[in-house]
N, C-alpha and C positions, 0 to 999 in steps of 0.2 A: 536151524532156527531162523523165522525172518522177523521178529519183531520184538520191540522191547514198548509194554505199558507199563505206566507208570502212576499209581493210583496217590493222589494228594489229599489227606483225608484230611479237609477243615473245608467247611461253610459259613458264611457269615450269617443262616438263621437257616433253620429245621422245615424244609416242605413238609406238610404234609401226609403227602403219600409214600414218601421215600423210605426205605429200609436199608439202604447201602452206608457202609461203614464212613462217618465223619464225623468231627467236631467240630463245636460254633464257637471253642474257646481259641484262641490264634497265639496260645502263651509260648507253644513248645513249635511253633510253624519253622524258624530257624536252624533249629536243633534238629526237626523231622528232615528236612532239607539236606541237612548233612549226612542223616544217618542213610537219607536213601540214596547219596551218592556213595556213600561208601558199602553199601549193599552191591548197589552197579558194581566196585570196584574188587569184593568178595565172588562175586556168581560169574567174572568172564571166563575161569577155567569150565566152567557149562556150554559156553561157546568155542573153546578150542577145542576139547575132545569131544565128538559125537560117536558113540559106537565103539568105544577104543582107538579111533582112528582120529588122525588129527583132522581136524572142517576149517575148507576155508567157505565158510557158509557166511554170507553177509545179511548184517543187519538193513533190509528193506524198509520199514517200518520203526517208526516212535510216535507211542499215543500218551499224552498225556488225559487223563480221565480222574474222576473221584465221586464224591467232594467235589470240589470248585477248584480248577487248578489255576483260572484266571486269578484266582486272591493272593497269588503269588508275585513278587517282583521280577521285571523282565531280566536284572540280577540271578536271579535266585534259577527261571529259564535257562537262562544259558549255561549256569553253572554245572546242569545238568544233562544239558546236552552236550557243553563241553567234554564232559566225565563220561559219555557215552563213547566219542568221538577219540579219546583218549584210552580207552581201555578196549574196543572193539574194530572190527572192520565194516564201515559203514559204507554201504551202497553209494556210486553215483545219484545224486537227486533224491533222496528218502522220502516217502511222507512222513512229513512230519504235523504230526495235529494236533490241536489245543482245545480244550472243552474252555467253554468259557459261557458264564451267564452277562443277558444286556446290559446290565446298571455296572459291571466291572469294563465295560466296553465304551460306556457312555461317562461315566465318574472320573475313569481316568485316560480320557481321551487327549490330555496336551501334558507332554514331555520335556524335559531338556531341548534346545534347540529347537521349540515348536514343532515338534516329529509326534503324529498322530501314535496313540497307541498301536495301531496297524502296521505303522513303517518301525515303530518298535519291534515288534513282532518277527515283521518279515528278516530283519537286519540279521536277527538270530538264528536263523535256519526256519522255523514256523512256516509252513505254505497252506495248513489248511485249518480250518478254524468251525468248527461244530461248537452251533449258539444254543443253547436252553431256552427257546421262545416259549413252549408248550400251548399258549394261546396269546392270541392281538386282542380279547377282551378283559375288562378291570375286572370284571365281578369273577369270573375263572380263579385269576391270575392272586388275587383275595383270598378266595378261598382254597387255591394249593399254599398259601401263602409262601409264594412265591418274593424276593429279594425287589426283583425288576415291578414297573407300569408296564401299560400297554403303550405309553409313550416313548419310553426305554427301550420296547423291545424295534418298535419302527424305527426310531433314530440309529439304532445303533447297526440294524440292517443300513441302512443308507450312506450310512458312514462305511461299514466295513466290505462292500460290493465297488468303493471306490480302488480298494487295495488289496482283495481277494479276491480270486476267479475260482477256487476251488472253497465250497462254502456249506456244511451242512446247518440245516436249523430240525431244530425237534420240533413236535407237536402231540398233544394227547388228545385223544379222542373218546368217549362212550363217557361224559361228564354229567354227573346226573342234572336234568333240565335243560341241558345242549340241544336242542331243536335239527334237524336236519340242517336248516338256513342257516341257520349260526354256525354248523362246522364249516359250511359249505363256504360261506363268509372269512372262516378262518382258515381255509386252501387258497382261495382264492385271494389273499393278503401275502399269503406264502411268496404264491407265484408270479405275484405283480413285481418283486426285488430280484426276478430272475435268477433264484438260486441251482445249482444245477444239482443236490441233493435234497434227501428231504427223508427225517427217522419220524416215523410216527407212532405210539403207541396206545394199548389201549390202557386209558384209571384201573391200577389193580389194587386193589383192599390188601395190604398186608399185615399180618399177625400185629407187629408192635409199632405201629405207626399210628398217629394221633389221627388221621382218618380214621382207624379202625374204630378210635374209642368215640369218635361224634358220632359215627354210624349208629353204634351200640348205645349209646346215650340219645338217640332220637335229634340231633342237632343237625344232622345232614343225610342225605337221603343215600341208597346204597347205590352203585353202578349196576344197570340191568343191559347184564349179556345182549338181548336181542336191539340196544340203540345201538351198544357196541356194531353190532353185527354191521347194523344201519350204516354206522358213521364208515365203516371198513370198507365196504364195499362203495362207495359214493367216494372215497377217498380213490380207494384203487381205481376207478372210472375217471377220478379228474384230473391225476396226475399219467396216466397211461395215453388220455386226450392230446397233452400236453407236452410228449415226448419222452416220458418218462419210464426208464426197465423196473420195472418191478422185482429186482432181482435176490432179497430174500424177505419174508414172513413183512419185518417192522421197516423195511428201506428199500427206495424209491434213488433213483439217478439217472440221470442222462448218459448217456455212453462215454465211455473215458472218466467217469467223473462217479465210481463206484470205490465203497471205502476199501484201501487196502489193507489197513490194519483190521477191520471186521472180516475181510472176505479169508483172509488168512485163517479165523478160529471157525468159519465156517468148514473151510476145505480141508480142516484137520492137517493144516501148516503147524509147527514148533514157535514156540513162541515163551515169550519172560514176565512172569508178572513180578514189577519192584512196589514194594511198600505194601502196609498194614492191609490185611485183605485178599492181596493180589492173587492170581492163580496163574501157574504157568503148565506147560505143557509140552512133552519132549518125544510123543508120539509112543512111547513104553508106558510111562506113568504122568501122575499128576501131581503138584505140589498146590500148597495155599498157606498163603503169611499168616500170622495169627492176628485176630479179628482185635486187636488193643492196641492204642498209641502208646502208653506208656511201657507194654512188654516188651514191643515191635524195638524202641526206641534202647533199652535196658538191654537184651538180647544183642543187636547191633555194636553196644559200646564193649557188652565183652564177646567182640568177634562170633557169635555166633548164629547163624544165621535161624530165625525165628517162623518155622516153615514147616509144616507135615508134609509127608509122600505116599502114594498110595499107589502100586503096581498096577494097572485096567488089565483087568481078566480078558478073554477074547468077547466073549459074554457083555461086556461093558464097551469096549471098541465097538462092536458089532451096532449096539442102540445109542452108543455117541452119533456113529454114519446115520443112520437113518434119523433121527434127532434134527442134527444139521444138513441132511442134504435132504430132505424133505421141506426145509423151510424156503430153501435156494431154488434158485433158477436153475441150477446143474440138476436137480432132483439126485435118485438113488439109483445108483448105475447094478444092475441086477448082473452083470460080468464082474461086476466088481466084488459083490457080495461073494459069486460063488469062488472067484481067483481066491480073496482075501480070508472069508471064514468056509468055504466048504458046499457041498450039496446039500447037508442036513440044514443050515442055518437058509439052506435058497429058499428050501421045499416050506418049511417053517413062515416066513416072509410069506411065500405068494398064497399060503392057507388064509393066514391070516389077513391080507390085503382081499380074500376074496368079496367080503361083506362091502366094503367099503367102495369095489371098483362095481360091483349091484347095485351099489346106491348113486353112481356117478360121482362120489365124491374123489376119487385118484384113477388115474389112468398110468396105462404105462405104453409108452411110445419108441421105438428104438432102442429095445431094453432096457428104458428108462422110465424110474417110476417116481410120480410127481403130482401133487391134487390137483383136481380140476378145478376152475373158478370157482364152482359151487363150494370145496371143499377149503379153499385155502385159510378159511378164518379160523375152522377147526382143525388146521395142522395139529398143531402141540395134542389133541386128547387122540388125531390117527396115530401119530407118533409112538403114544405111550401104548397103544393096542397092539402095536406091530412088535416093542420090547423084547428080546427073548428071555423070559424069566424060568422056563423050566424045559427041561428036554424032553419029559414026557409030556408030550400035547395031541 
């Protein structure tokens, strides 16, 4: 295994668009705190035995994600890295990374000692710091209703490029009424703080998300695919200008400066998801926390761990790979295919890829099968075509 995430499920107010497990209530924040360190302190026997065989596999990797894990105290941080640090064999130099929104960046910018929230930060082991901008315009930023301004989001870049060299910032893109000029406006703000990542994704409608219900109520207008398509490609153009590897589907970095916590569930690395939600993965099967604070929390306190599992068939490994290494710059290694699941699952693949490599939309290079620019925005629907759901095909 090389990584441990760590999902903080509390916000201090409900985006819009968002569907990911959190609460805006902060009663039980302390109590969650503990419970997921004593989770950490439950699941290290996962990390001694691999395989029946003892691992001395080290921890590369700590992400903290959620929720808002900046709502947290630089206390409450360490505490947890502490408990990681304590219970595990951690890597020389780890990344370690913080999700954090601007107005938690900018709010609580002066500490004890006059020590910027960043020298905070870094004191703790923290070296890389992924911002939730999503856009530098109010009227956006409004209507995800989003925490931060558009004032919040440029200070607190300016502030935190003084004490981070390794720095991602998000951005959304396909907004309905977002003009080309305005996304183009909102790269180009990105790129003037010299960040050397950059996640960007496209507005998706989800089921129970107060987007859905304005949609549906006629109060906001719905995301249409083809601006998407627009902002996508004009992003991928201005950031590839500008030095940037395009190296999977939603992320952009400069060399040296690619996530390793992300590129780990990309490459079908092992990995720990801690807290309400999380998912982990141990190359046999898959686990996920159960989706409630309060069960998550109740479960925990009588030691037991609050977590389904589920065996992946080969059948399910097989359209995991293809999944993820269609969206990466590694693409779909077709040696690999046939090493790992067989000549029936090759033959299958390249039938199915045939439509797609006719329309110029994937190519396959050094046995290696990967979309072409034309096809890269509709990975995920090539993705789900190539699937193997039946053997009789």
């Amino acid at each position: 295994m090389s990584g441990i995430y760590i999902h903080i499920p509390f916000c201090k107010q409900a985006c819009h668009y968002c569907d990911f497990h959190f609460s805006t209530s902060m009663k039980k924040k302390e109590e969650m705190v503990l419970a997921i360190a004593k989770e950490i302190q439950m699941r290290k026997s996962e990390f001694e035995l691999l395989d029946g065989a003892r691992s001395d596999t080290q921890i590369e990797t700590i992400y903290f994600g959620g929720g808002t894990p900046s709502v947290l105290q630089i206390s409450d941080l360490k505490f947890l890295i502490d408990t990681i640090y304590e219970n595990y064999t951690v890597a020389p130099n780890p990344e370690i990374t913080l999700e954090a929104n601007p107005d938690d960046l900018t709010t609580l910018s002066v500490r004890a000692q006059s020590r910027t929230i960043f020298e905070e930060y870094r004191s703790i082991g923290i070296n890389r710091l992924s911002i939730g901008i999503q856009s530098f315009f109010e009227d956006d930023l409004k209507m995800m209703n989003r925490a931060h301004n558009s004032e919040e989001a440029q200070k607190c870049l300016e502030e935190a490029t003084k004490y981070f060299d390794n720095i991602s910032l998000d951005l959304i893109y396909g907004v309905p009424g977002m003009s080309n000029e305005k996304w183009k406006q909102n790269i180009e703000k990105a790129l003037s703080f010299g960040v050397p990542h950059i996640s960007s994704y496209a507005l998706t409608v989800e089921p129970k998300t107060v987007m859905n219900k304005m949609i549906q109520t006629g109060k906001m207008e719905a995301p249409k695919d083809e601006v998407a398509q627009e902002h996508f490609m004009i992003l991928v153009e201005m950031l590839e200008s500008k030095g940037f590897i395009h190296y999977e589907l939603s992320n952009f970095g400069k060399e040296n400066y690619f996530s390793k916590n992300n590129s780990a569930y990309w490459l079908g690395k092992k990995y720990m998801g801690i807290g309400p939600s999380a998912h982990s993965y141990d190359g046999v099967s898959r686990s996920w926390n159960i989706v409630n604070n309060s069960l998550y929390l109740k479960s925990i306190q009588e030691n037991k761990l609050p977590n389904e599992m589920e065996t992946l068939s080969e059948a399910d490994r097989y359209n995991e790979y293809i999944m993820t290494g269609l969206r990466t710059i590694w693409g779909v290694s077709l040696d690999r295919i046939q090493a790992e699941f067989g000549q029936t699952y090759l033959d299958y693949l390249m039938k199915q890829t045939q439509k797609f490599r006719n329309d110029g939309l994937v190519s396959i290079d050094n046995n290696v099968l990967k979309p072409t620019k034309k096809g890269k925005f509709l990975t995920d629907g090539i993705a789900s075509d190539l699937f193997y759901l039946n053997l009789e095909y």
